[in-house]
C-alpha positions in Angstrom: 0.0 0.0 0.0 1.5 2.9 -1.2 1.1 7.0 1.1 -1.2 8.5 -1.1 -3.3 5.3 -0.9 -3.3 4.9 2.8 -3.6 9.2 3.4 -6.7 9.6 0.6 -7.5 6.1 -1.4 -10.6 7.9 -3.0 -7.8 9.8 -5.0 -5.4 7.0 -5.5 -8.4 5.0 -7.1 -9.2 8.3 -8.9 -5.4 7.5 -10.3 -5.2 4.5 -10.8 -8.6 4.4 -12.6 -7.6 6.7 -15.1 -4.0 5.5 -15.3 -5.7 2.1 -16.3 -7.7 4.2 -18.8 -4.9 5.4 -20.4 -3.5 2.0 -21.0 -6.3 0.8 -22.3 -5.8 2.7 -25.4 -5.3 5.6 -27.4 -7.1 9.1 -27.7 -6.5 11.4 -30.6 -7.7 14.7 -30.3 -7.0 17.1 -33.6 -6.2 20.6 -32.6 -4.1 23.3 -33.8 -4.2 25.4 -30.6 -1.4 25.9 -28.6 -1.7 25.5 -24.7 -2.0 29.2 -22.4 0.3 30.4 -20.6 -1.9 29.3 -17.2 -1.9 25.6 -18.6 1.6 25.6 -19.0 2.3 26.6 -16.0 -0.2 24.3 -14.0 1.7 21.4 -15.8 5.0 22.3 -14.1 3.1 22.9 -10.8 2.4 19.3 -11.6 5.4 18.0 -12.2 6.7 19.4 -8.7 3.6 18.0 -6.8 4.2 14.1 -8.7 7.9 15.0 -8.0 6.6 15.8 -4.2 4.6 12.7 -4.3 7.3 9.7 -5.3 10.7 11.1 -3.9 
């Protein structure tokens, strides 16, 4: 049993549900739009929080 499933299992099934998703199969979306400035930087406030989460 891993932290964040002993601390909150609602959101490590939340995870593991849509990590199970993804490898499941494939989703292509067509777009030509490029991502905001705000998305961009919620994916590096991410990458710290995962980076938080394993190490």
């Amino acid at each position: 049993m891993g932290v964040l499933e002993s601390q909150d299992p609602e959101v490590a099934a939340i995870i593991e549900h849509e990590a199970n998703r993804q490898r499941g199969g494939i989703e292509l979306i067509a777009s030509e739009n490029l991502m905001s400035r705000a998305v961009m930087e919620a994916g590096v406030l991410m990458v710290c929080v995962i980076n938080r989460i394993l190490f």
